[in-house]
N, C-alpha and C positions, 0 to 999 in steps of 0.2 A: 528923287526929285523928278517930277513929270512935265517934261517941255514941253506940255502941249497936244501933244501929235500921239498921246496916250502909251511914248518909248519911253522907259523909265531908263537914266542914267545917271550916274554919279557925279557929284562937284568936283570939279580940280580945285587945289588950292589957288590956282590963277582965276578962277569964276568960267574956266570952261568945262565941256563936260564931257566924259567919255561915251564912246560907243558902246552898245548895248551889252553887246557881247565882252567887250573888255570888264566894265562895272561887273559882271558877271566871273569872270573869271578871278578879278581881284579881290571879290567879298569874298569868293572862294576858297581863297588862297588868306585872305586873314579870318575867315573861321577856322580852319586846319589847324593854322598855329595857334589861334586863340585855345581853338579845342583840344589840344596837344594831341592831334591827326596819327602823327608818326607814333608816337607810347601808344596809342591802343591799338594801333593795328599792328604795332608788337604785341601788346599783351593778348591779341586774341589769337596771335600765330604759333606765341608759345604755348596757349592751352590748349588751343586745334590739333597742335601734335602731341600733346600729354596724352590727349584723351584717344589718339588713334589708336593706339596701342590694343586697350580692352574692346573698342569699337573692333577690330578686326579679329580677338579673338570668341570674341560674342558672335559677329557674322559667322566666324567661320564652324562654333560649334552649335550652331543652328543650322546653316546648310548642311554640315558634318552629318545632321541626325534624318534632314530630308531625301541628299543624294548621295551619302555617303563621302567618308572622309577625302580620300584622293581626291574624288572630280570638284568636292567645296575646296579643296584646298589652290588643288589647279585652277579654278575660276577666280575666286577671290584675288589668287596673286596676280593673274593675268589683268584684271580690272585695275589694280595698285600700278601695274609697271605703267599702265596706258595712263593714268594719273599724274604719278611722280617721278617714273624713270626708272628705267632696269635693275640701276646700280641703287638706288633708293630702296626698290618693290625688294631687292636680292637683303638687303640690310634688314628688313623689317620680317622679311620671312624668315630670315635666321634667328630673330627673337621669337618670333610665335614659335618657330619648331622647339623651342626650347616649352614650351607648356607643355604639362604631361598628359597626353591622352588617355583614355582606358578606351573598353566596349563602349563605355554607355554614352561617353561625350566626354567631356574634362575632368580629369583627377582634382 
């Protein structure tokens, strides 16, 4: 609704009408749950971490093959800790170390 003064605000059910910012925060707030906000920014948190897994072993056997295994491995996880945190970066490097290396890059 536009009073006028070209501030668009919302109707109270009493016929008055809120502040700009507040109409603002509260379409906000019933799109979210209209849009069910909360389930997809779960469902994209659970796939964000499915897919990290291959994302870090794919990084790492491609820096593996430009600077050499240690120093992609050391970089990589250092980037992870600064990320997600020590005890996270330590969790997820004990999964990659479990992929089998050779010479040439991943068995």
């Amino acid at each position: 609704m536009d009073s006028g003064s070209g501030v668009l605000a919302s109707p109270r059910p009493s016929g008055e009408t809120r502040a700009p910012w507040a109409a603002i925060a509260v379409d906000t707030a019933h799109g979210w749950f209209r849009d069910a906000g909360g389930r997809m920014g779960a469902a994209i948190a659970f796939y964000a971490t499915l897919a990290l897994g291959p994302v870090v072993v794919i990084a790492m056997a491609l820096a593996g093959a430009l600077v050499g295994r240690d120093s992609a491995r050391t970089y990589v996880f250092r980037e992870i800790a600064e990320m997600v945190g020590p005890g996270s970066a330590a969790t997820i490097a004990s999964l990659v170390s479990r992929v089998a290396w050779t010479q040439h890059g991943l068995a």
